[in-house]
N, C-alpha and C positions, 0 to 999 in steps of 0.2 A: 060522820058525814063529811066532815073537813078532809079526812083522808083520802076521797075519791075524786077532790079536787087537786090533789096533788103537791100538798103544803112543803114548802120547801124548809128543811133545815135550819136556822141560824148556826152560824159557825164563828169560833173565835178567828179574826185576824187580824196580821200586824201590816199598816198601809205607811207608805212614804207620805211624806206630806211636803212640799216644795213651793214654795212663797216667792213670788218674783214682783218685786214693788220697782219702784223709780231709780230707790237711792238705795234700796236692800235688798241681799238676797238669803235665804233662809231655808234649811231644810230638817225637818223631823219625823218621828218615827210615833203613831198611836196607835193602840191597843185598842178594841174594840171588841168584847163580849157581852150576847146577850145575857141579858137582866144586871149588868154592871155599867158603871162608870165609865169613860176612856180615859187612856194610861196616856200619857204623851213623857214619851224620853230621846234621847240622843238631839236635843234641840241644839241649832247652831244657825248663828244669823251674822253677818256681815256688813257693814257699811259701806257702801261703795265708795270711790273718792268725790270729792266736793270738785267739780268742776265749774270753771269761770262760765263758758256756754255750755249748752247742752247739743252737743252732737251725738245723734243717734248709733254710728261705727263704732264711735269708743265707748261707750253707754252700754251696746251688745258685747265687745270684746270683756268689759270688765266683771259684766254680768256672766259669761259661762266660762270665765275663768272662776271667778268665788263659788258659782253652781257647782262646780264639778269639785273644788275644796270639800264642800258644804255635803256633797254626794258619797264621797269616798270617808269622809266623817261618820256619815250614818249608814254606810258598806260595814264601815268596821267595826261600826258596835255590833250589828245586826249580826257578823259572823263571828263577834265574841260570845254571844248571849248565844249562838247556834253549838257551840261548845261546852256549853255549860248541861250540866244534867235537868235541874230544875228551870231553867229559863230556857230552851232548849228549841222552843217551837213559836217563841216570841221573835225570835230570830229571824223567822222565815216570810220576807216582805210577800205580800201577795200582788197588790197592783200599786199602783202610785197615783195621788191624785195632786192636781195643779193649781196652786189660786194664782189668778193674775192681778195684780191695779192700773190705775190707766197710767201712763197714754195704752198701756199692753191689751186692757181689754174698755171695750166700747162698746156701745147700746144703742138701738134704735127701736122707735118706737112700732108695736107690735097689735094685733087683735085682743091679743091675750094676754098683754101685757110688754114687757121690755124682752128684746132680743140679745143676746150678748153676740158679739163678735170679736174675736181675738186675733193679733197683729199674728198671721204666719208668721212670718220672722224669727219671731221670740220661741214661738209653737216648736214648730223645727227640731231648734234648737235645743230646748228643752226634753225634747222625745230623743234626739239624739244621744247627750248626755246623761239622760238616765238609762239609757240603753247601753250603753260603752261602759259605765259600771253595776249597774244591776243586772244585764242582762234583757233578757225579754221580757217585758211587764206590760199589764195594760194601764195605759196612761189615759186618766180625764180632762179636763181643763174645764177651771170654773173662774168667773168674777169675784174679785176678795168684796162686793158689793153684795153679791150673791150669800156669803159666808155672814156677813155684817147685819143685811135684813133678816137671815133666820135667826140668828142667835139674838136678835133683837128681841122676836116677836114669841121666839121661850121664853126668855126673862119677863115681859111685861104681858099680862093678859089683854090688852087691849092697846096695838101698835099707831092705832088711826092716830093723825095728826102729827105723828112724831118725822122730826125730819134729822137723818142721820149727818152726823158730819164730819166725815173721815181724813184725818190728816196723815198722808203719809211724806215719805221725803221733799217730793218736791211739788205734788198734785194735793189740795184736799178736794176730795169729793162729797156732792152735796145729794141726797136723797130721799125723796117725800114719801113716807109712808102712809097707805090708807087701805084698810079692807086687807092688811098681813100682807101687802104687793108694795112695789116701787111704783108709785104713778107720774113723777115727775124725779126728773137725772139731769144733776148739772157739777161741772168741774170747775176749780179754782188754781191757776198756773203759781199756789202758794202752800208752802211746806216745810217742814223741816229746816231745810236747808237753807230756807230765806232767813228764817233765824238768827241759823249761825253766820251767814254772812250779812247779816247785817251788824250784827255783834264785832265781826272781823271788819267791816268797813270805816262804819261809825261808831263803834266803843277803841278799835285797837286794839283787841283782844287775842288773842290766838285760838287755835281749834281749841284746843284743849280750856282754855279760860272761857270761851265761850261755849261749851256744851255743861262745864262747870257755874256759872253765871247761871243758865238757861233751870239747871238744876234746883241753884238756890232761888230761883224766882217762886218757883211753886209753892212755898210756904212764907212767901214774902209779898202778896201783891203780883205787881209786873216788874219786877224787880230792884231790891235794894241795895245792891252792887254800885259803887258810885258811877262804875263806868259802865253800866250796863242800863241803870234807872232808864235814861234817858231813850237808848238804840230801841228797846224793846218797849216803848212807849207806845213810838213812832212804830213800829213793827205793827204792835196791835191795834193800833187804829186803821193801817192799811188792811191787815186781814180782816178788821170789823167792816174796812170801805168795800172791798171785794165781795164780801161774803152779802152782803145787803145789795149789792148791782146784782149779785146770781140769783139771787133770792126772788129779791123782783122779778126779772125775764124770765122766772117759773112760775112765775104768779098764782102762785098756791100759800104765798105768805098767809093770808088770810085765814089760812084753813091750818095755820102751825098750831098745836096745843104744847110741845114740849121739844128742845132742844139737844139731842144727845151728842157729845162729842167723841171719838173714838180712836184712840193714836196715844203711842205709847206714852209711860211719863218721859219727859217730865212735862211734854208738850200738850198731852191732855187737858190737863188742869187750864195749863198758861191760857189753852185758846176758849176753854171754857169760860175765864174772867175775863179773855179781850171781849167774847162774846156779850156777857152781862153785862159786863162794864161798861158798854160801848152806849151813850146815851142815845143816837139817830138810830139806832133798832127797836127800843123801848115805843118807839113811833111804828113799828112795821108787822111789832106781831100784839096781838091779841094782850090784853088785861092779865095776870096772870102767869103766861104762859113761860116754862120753866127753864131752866138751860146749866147742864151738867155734865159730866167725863163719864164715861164706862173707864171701870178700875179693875186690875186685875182680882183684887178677892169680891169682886161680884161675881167672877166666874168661877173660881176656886171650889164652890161646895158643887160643882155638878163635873167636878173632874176628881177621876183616884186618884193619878198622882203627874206632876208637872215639876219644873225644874225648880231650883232654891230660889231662882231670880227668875218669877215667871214673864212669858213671852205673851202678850195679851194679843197679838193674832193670832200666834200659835192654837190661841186655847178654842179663839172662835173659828177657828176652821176645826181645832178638832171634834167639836159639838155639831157643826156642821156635817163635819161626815161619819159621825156618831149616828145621828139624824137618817143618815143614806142609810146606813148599814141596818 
Protein backbone atom coordinates (compact mmCIF):
# COMPACT_ATOMS: atom_id res chain seq x y z
CA UNK A 1 0.00 0.00 0.00
CA UNK A 2 2.92 2.35 0.80
CA UNK A 3 4.09 1.89 -2.71
CA UNK A 4 1.21 3.55 -4.40
CA UNK A 5 2.00 6.51 -2.32
CA UNK A 6 5.07 6.88 -3.94
CA UNK A 7 7.83 6.23 -1.01
CA UNK A 8 10.92 7.80 -1.88
CA UNK A 9 14.26 6.01 -1.59
CA UNK A 10 16.87 6.82 1.15
CA UNK A 11 20.13 7.22 -0.41
CA UNK A 12 23.58 7.44 0.98
CA UNK A 13 25.13 11.04 0.82
CA UNK A 14 28.18 12.93 1.41
CA UNK A 15 26.92 16.95 2.40
CA UNK A 16 29.48 19.93 3.06
CA UNK A 17 28.93 21.32 6.23
CA UNK A 18 30.05 25.12 6.58
CA UNK A 19 30.06 26.85 10.00
CA UNK A 20 30.16 30.56 10.00
CA UNK A 21 30.38 32.00 13.86
CA UNK A 22 31.71 35.52 15.04
CA UNK A 23 35.43 34.63 15.64
CA UNK A 24 35.43 31.04 13.43
CA UNK A 25 35.06 29.69 10.39
CA UNK A 26 34.76 25.97 9.73
CA UNK A 27 34.06 23.59 7.26
CA UNK A 28 33.44 19.57 6.88
CA UNK A 29 32.37 16.83 5.11
CA UNK A 30 29.34 14.08 6.71
CA UNK A 31 28.26 10.98 5.62
CA UNK A 32 24.90 10.04 6.02
CA UNK A 33 23.28 6.56 5.33
CA UNK A 34 20.26 5.18 6.17
CA UNK A 35 19.93 2.86 9.21
CA UNK A 36 23.59 4.17 10.15
CA UNK A 37 25.50 6.71 12.07
CA UNK A 38 27.04 9.90 10.40
CA UNK A 39 30.59 9.92 9.27
CA UNK A 40 32.02 13.52 9.82
CA UNK A 41 35.68 13.85 8.20
CA UNK A 42 37.88 16.47 6.39
CA UNK A 43 36.97 18.81 9.46
CA UNK A 44 38.86 22.12 9.53
CA UNK A 45 38.05 25.30 11.53
CA UNK A 46 39.97 28.51 11.89
CA UNK A 47 40.21 31.37 14.24
CA UNK A 48 39.78 34.44 13.08
CA UNK A 49 42.06 37.32 14.32
CA UNK A 50 41.23 38.97 17.79
CA UNK A 51 40.36 42.26 16.81
CA UNK A 52 40.56 45.64 19.11
CA UNK A 53 36.88 46.73 17.64
CA UNK A 54 34.61 44.98 15.83
CA UNK A 55 34.15 46.20 12.27
CA UNK A 56 32.02 44.47 10.19
CA UNK A 57 34.35 45.04 6.50
CA UNK A 58 37.22 43.48 7.96
CA UNK A 59 35.19 40.80 10.06
CA UNK A 60 33.50 39.70 6.20
CA UNK A 61 37.08 40.10 4.34
CA UNK A 62 38.70 37.60 6.94
CA UNK A 63 35.82 35.40 7.10
CA UNK A 64 35.72 34.44 3.20
CA UNK A 65 39.12 34.59 3.03
CA UNK A 66 39.52 31.31 5.75
CA UNK A 67 35.93 30.09 4.01
CA UNK A 68 37.36 29.50 0.96
CA UNK A 69 40.98 28.06 2.76
CA UNK A 70 38.52 25.89 4.76
CA UNK A 71 36.56 25.03 1.15
CA UNK A 72 39.47 24.00 -0.99
CA UNK A 73 40.48 21.84 2.15
CA UNK A 74 37.38 19.77 1.89
CA UNK A 75 37.57 20.01 -2.34
CA UNK A 76 40.55 18.11 -1.74
CA UNK A 77 39.83 15.45 0.36
CA UNK A 78 36.50 15.02 -1.30
CA UNK A 79 38.53 14.49 -4.86
CA UNK A 80 41.04 12.30 -3.08
CA UNK A 81 38.42 9.84 -1.65
CA UNK A 82 36.86 10.25 -5.50
CA UNK A 83 40.02 8.45 -6.54
CA UNK A 84 40.06 5.90 -4.40
CA UNK A 85 38.31 2.46 -5.25
CA UNK A 86 36.62 1.70 -2.05
CA UNK A 87 35.88 5.27 -0.80
CA UNK A 88 35.00 6.36 -4.19
CA UNK A 89 31.38 7.71 -3.92
CA UNK A 90 32.09 9.35 -0.38
CA UNK A 91 33.72 11.64 -2.49
CA UNK A 92 30.93 12.96 -4.38
CA UNK A 93 29.52 16.32 -2.22
CA UNK A 94 25.76 16.36 -3.00
CA UNK A 95 24.59 19.69 -1.68
CA UNK A 96 26.02 21.84 1.16
CA UNK A 97 24.26 22.87 4.06
CA UNK A 98 25.11 26.27 6.14
CA UNK A 99 24.92 27.10 9.96
CA UNK A 100 25.02 30.45 10.87
CA UNK A 101 25.61 32.34 14.70
CA UNK A 102 24.70 35.64 15.35
CA UNK A 103 25.11 38.68 14.80
CA UNK A 104 24.77 36.41 11.07
CA UNK A 105 21.49 34.89 11.87
CA UNK A 106 18.58 36.56 14.00
CA UNK A 107 15.03 35.68 15.08
CA UNK A 108 11.86 37.12 15.42
CA UNK A 109 9.17 36.25 16.96
CA UNK A 110 6.67 34.20 14.82
CA UNK A 111 2.80 32.37 15.17
CA UNK A 112 4.57 29.26 15.04
CA UNK A 113 7.14 29.98 16.84
CA UNK A 114 10.80 31.79 16.00
CA UNK A 115 11.57 33.03 12.42
CA UNK A 116 15.15 33.02 11.58
CA UNK A 117 16.51 35.71 9.41
CA UNK A 118 20.01 35.74 8.00
CA UNK A 119 22.32 38.81 7.32
CA UNK A 120 22.43 38.75 3.15
CA UNK A 121 25.74 39.88 3.32
CA UNK A 122 27.34 36.87 4.82
CA UNK A 123 24.42 34.66 2.60
CA UNK A 124 26.02 35.98 -0.71
CA UNK A 125 28.95 35.29 0.15
CA UNK A 126 28.91 32.11 1.36
CA UNK A 127 26.75 30.80 -1.79
CA UNK A 128 29.28 32.49 -3.82
CA UNK A 129 32.24 30.69 -2.48
CA UNK A 130 31.17 27.50 -2.37
CA UNK A 131 30.21 27.89 -5.86
CA UNK A 132 33.69 28.98 -7.08
CA UNK A 133 35.02 25.67 -5.58
CA UNK A 134 32.48 23.08 -5.65
CA UNK A 135 30.73 24.19 -8.27
CA UNK A 136 26.98 24.22 -8.51
CA UNK A 137 25.41 22.82 -5.21
CA UNK A 138 22.27 23.41 -3.55
CA UNK A 139 23.07 25.57 -0.59
CA UNK A 140 20.62 25.79 2.78
CA UNK A 141 21.19 28.02 5.52
CA UNK A 142 20.27 27.39 9.02
CA UNK A 143 20.73 28.98 12.68
CA UNK A 144 23.67 27.15 14.56
CA UNK A 145 20.45 27.80 17.49
CA UNK A 146 18.45 25.66 15.17
CA UNK A 147 21.29 22.81 15.10
CA UNK A 148 21.65 23.43 19.15
CA UNK A 149 17.75 22.99 20.07
CA UNK A 150 17.43 19.67 18.03
CA UNK A 151 20.44 17.94 19.29
CA UNK A 152 19.27 19.23 22.60
CA UNK A 153 15.99 17.78 22.62
CA UNK A 154 17.57 13.95 21.14
CA UNK A 155 19.88 13.75 23.96
CA UNK A 156 17.28 14.61 26.73
CA UNK A 157 13.70 13.20 26.57
CA UNK A 158 12.18 15.82 28.02
CA UNK A 159 13.78 19.66 26.79
CA UNK A 160 10.88 21.76 28.79
CA UNK A 161 12.60 24.15 31.11
CA UNK A 162 15.93 23.92 29.86
CA UNK A 163 17.55 27.01 28.80
CA UNK A 164 20.53 26.71 26.36
CA UNK A 165 23.51 28.82 26.53
CA UNK A 166 25.81 28.95 23.70
CA UNK A 167 28.99 30.56 23.77
CA UNK A 168 30.66 31.23 20.85
CA UNK A 169 33.62 33.91 19.97
CA UNK A 170 32.36 36.74 20.75
CA UNK A 171 28.21 36.32 21.06
CA UNK A 172 26.85 33.95 23.76
CA UNK A 173 23.38 33.06 23.02
CA UNK A 174 20.76 32.53 25.27
CA UNK A 175 17.61 30.16 24.54
CA UNK A 176 14.47 29.01 26.54
CA UNK A 177 13.35 25.74 25.90
CA UNK A 178 9.65 24.48 26.19
CA UNK A 179 7.28 21.95 24.46
CA UNK A 180 10.94 20.74 22.15
CA UNK A 181 10.67 24.74 20.61
CA UNK A 182 12.67 28.09 21.39
CA UNK A 183 10.06 30.23 23.17
CA UNK A 184 12.26 32.82 24.39
CA UNK A 185 15.83 34.10 22.31
CA UNK A 186 18.21 36.48 23.70
CA UNK A 187 22.13 37.43 23.09
CA UNK A 188 25.03 38.36 25.24
CA UNK A 189 27.79 41.01 23.37
CA UNK A 190 30.29 38.10 25.61
CA UNK A 191 32.48 35.25 24.30
CA UNK A 192 35.38 33.69 23.72
CA UNK A 193 37.38 36.37 22.97
CA UNK A 194 36.44 38.48 26.07
CA UNK A 195 38.39 36.08 27.73
CA UNK A 196 41.31 36.12 26.14
CA UNK A 197 41.43 39.81 26.26
CA UNK A 198 40.91 40.08 29.23
CA UNK A 199 43.65 37.76 30.16
CA UNK A 200 45.84 39.91 27.58
CA UNK A 201 44.69 43.28 29.24
CA UNK A 202 44.67 42.43 32.97
CA UNK A 203 46.93 39.31 33.43
CA UNK A 204 49.79 40.53 30.74
CA UNK A 205 49.58 37.50 29.08
CA UNK A 206 49.95 36.95 25.56
CA UNK A 207 47.48 35.08 23.05
CA UNK A 208 49.20 32.14 23.31
CA UNK A 209 49.55 32.31 27.48
CA UNK A 210 46.23 33.24 27.58
CA UNK A 211 44.28 30.47 25.69
CA UNK A 212 46.98 28.29 27.75
CA UNK A 213 45.71 29.87 31.13
CA UNK A 214 42.05 29.67 29.82
CA UNK A 215 42.93 25.77 29.41
CA UNK A 216 44.41 25.06 32.80
CA UNK A 217 41.43 26.85 34.40
CA UNK A 218 39.13 23.97 33.48
CA UNK A 219 40.33 21.61 35.95
CA UNK A 220 41.39 24.26 38.30
CA UNK A 221 38.31 26.20 39.47
CA UNK A 222 38.41 29.78 37.52
CA UNK A 223 41.75 29.59 37.44
CA UNK A 224 45.06 28.83 39.24
CA UNK A 225 47.47 30.54 37.11
CA UNK A 226 48.86 33.31 39.54
CA UNK A 227 48.34 35.72 36.66
CA UNK A 228 45.35 34.56 35.45
CA UNK A 229 43.47 33.79 39.14
CA UNK A 230 42.57 37.10 39.32
CA UNK A 231 41.50 38.44 35.28
CA UNK A 232 39.27 35.52 34.87
CA UNK A 233 37.68 35.99 38.30
CA UNK A 234 36.44 39.41 37.33
CA UNK A 235 35.67 37.83 33.80
CA UNK A 236 33.32 35.42 35.34
CA UNK A 237 31.37 37.41 37.48
CA UNK A 238 30.78 39.87 34.46
CA UNK A 239 29.52 36.95 32.37
CA UNK A 240 27.42 35.77 35.44
CA UNK A 241 26.36 39.91 35.51
CA UNK A 242 25.20 39.85 31.93
CA UNK A 243 23.86 36.62 31.63
CA UNK A 244 21.28 37.39 34.80
CA UNK A 245 20.25 41.00 33.10
CA UNK A 246 19.31 38.73 29.81
CA UNK A 247 17.87 36.25 31.71
CA UNK A 248 15.61 38.61 33.35
CA UNK A 249 14.25 40.71 30.30
CA UNK A 250 13.18 37.18 29.19
CA UNK A 251 11.51 36.56 32.10
CA UNK A 252 11.03 33.06 31.80
CA UNK A 253 13.77 32.81 34.64
CA UNK A 254 11.05 31.35 36.52
CA UNK A 255 10.20 28.65 34.48
CA UNK A 256 14.24 27.45 34.07
CA UNK A 257 14.63 23.74 35.51
CA UNK A 258 18.26 23.07 34.11
CA UNK A 259 21.04 24.96 32.72
CA UNK A 260 23.06 23.76 29.54
CA UNK A 261 26.19 25.29 28.53
CA UNK A 262 27.39 24.61 24.95
CA UNK A 263 30.80 25.99 23.36
CA UNK A 264 33.86 24.42 22.92
CA UNK A 265 36.39 23.43 25.72
CA UNK A 266 37.96 24.72 27.27
CA UNK A 267 35.32 27.53 27.71
CA UNK A 268 32.51 25.18 28.25
CA UNK A 269 33.23 24.10 31.67
CA UNK A 270 34.87 27.66 32.60
CA UNK A 271 31.29 29.37 32.02
CA UNK A 272 29.50 26.40 33.44
CA UNK A 273 31.29 27.21 37.09
CA UNK A 274 31.12 31.08 36.37
CA UNK A 275 27.54 30.13 35.94
CA UNK A 276 27.16 27.95 39.36
CA UNK A 277 29.37 29.77 41.07
CA UNK A 278 28.01 32.92 40.69
CA UNK A 279 25.90 33.36 44.10
CA UNK A 280 23.13 36.40 42.83
CA UNK A 281 21.75 33.52 40.22
CA UNK A 282 21.19 30.97 43.07
CA UNK A 283 18.47 33.92 43.75
CA UNK A 284 16.92 33.75 40.18
CA UNK A 285 16.34 30.35 39.34
CA UNK A 286 14.28 27.75 41.12
CA UNK A 287 15.57 25.26 44.16
CA UNK A 288 17.36 22.74 42.61
CA UNK A 289 17.73 23.68 39.20
CA UNK A 290 20.95 22.37 37.52
CA UNK A 291 23.72 23.85 35.40
CA UNK A 292 26.35 21.88 33.14
CA UNK A 293 28.64 21.89 29.66
CA UNK A 294 27.49 19.61 26.79
CA UNK A 295 30.99 17.63 26.23
CA UNK A 296 32.10 16.20 23.27
CA UNK A 297 31.67 12.29 24.27
CA UNK A 298 28.17 12.99 24.98
CA UNK A 299 27.95 13.16 21.44
CA UNK A 300 30.40 10.58 20.43
CA UNK A 301 28.22 7.35 20.66
CA UNK A 302 25.61 8.68 18.17
CA UNK A 303 28.36 9.51 15.66
CA UNK A 304 30.58 6.58 13.33
CA UNK A 305 33.30 8.28 13.23
CA UNK A 306 34.59 12.15 13.81
CA UNK A 307 38.07 13.60 14.13
CA UNK A 308 40.96 12.49 17.02
CA UNK A 309 40.30 16.05 18.54
CA UNK A 310 36.47 16.20 18.03
CA UNK A 311 34.72 19.55 17.01
CA UNK A 312 31.63 19.65 19.41
CA UNK A 313 29.67 21.76 16.63
CA UNK A 314 30.73 20.00 14.01
CA UNK A 315 29.11 16.97 15.76
CA UNK A 316 25.72 18.87 16.60
CA UNK A 317 25.16 20.02 13.19
CA UNK A 318 26.12 16.82 11.88
CA UNK A 319 23.15 15.15 13.99
CA UNK A 320 21.23 17.90 12.84
CA UNK A 321 21.41 17.08 9.44
CA UNK A 322 21.38 13.48 10.02
CA UNK A 323 18.04 14.31 11.46
CA UNK A 324 17.03 16.08 7.81
CA UNK A 325 18.18 13.43 5.97
Amino acid sequence: MAGLFGTKKLEEKTILVVDIENASVGCALVRVSPGQQPKLFAEVRTALPIFTTLQTDALLREINKNLRAALLHASTTAARMRGHTQLGTMGVVTEAVVFLAPPWADSVAHTKGLRWNFEPDVTDMVQTAVEDVFGLLRVTFHALGSAATHTTNKLFEDGSGLLLCTVTGEITELAFLQDGRIQGRATIPTGKQFLIRTLQSHGGLSTAEAHSALSLSRNAGQGSHHAAKEPLSAAATQFARHFKDVTLAMNQHKDVRGILVIAAEPVGEWAAQALAGHEPLTDLFAEGTTVRALHTHHLMPYLAAHASKPDLIFMLEALFIDERN
